[in-house]
N, C-alpha and C positions, 0 to 999 in steps of 0.2 A: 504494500500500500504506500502509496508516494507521501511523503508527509506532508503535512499542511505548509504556503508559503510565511504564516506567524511563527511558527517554531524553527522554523530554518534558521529566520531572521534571529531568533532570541536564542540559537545556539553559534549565530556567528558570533553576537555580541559578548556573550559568557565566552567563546573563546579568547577575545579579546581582551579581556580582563584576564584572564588565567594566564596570558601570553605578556601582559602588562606588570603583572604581579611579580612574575619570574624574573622580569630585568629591572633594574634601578634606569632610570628614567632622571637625568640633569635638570634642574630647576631650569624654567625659563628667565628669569631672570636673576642670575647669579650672585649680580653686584648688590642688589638689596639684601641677601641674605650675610651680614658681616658679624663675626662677636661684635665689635665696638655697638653702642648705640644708634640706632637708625631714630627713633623715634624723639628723643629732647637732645638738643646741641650741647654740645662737650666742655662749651661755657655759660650753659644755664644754668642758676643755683639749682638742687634738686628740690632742697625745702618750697622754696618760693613756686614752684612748678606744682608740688604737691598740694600746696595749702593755696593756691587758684583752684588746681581740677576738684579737692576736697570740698570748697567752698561754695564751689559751682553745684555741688551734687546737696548741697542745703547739707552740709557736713559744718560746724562748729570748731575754729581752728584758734587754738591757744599757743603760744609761741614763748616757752620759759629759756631761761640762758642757764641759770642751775636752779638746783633743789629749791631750793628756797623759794626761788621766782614759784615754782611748780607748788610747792605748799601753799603762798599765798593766792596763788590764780583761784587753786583745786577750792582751799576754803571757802571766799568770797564767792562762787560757783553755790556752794551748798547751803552757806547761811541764804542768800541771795533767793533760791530754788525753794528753801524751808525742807529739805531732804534731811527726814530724822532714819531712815534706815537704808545705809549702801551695803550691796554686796559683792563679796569675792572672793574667789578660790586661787588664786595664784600667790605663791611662796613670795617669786618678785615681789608683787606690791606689799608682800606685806612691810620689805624690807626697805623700799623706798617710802612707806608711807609709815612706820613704825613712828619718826618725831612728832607726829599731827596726832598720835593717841588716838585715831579711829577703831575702832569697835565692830566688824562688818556681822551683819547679822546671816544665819543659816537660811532666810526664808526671801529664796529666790521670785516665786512668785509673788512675794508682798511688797517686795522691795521698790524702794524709790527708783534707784540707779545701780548700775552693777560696772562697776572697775575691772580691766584688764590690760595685762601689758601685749604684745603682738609679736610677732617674728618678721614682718620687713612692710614697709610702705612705698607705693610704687607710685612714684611721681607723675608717668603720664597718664592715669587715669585716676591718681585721688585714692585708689585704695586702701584698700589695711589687710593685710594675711595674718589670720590669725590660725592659732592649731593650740590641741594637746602638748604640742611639742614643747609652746612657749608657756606653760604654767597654766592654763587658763582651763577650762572644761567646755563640753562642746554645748553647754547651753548656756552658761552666763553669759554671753553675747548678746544672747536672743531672746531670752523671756523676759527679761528688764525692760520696761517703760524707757526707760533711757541708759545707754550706753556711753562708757568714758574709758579709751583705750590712752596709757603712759607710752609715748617712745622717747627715742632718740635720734639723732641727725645720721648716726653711723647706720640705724637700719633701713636710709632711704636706699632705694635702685631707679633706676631708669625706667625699666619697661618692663613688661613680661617675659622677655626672653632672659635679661638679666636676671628675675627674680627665679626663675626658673634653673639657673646657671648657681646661685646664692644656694637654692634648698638645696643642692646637691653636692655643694661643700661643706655644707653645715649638718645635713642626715644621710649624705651618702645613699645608701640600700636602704636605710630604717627614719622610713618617713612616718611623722607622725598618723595615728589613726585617723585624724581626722583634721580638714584643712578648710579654708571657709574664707575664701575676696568678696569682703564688704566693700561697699560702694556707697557708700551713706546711707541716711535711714531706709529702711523697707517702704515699698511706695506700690502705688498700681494705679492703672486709669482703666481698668475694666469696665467701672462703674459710667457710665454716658460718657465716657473717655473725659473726665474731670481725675488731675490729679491727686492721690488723697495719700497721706503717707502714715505708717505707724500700723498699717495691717496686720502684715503678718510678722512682726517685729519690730524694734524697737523704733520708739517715732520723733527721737534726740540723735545724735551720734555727737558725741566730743569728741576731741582728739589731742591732747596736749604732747607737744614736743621739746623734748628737752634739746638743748647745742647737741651737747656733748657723751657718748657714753663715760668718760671723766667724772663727768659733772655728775652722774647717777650715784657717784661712789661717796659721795659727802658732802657740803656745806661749802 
């Protein structure tokens, strides 16, 4: 029986692919694909690049030079907000935040705000990487009304490719279980395509950054 001219057709095409698959095939264009930075110039602050795309995505951008700066921001932030219960599970903060005699409580879903520190910010699009890896747990991010991530200027990167280049000096083979690029608050226009933010997650994003990882280690 002659086969049909649809199945001919859709076994040439699976040939092609099986035939594609077996050879590596050169990028078409070569030159864009380079380690250095393709995406931010190689004299643009990273911070400043960050804290535009952050800003831009209705992200909250704090800017401390040391500890200090970051204590008094973080306080005036919380008396200011009236936040009588923050929470958090990361070692970090406890230790950056130990002088301020914070108290965080167990009760994630009750809580005002939830604090966490991050594993790198990627400049050209404003995000934050967060994981297991850096202290944190894979919900305090999320169930908190508002979110307040500590970094520093050493875990900025360029772009995805670099960030991607960063996890795999830093975990090698043993990447965290769980990984998660926030992009400022949770948001949706499903609704009559009107934007509404704090849906499915937090509906604040802070983001304080310190200079210096130096500056984390004291006064």
């Amino acid at each position: 029986m002659k086969p049909l001219a649809s199945s001919s057709s859709r076994e040439k095409i699976l040939s092609r692919i099986r035939q594609a698959l077996t050879h590596t095939t050169p990028p078409p264009f070569p030159e864009l694909i380079e380690p250095d930075s393709y995406f931010v110039k190689q004299d643009e602050d990273l911070a400043v690049q960050f804290a535009e795309q952050f800003s831009a995505l209705q992200g909250k951008f704090v800017y401390c030079l040391t500890l200090a700066d970051l204590y008094q921001n973080l306080s005036a932030l919380i008396q200011n907000k009236g936040w009588a219960s923050i929470y958090w599970n990361d070692p970090q903060i406890d230790t950056w935040l130990k002088p301020m005699d914070l108290q965080p409580t167990n009760d994630l879903p009750g809580c005002d705000a939830s604090i966490t520190s991050c594993d790198f910010l990627i400049a050209r699009t404003g995000s934050v990487l967060l994981s297991t890896g850096s202290g944190g747990s894979r919900t305090s991010s999320v169930y908190a009304p508002i979110h307040i991530t500590i970094a520093h200027c050493d875990q900025l990167v360029p772009d995805l490719p670099q960030l991607f280049s960063q996890l795999k000096t830093k975990y090698g083979n043993q990447l965290p279980s769980f990984l998660s690029l926030a992009s400022g608050p949770s948001r949706t226009a499903d609704i009559e395509k009107t934007l509404v933010t704090g849906i499915h997650g937090p509906k604040e994003i802070y983001l304080f950054l310190v200079e210096s990882l130096n500056n984390m280690r004291g006064i």
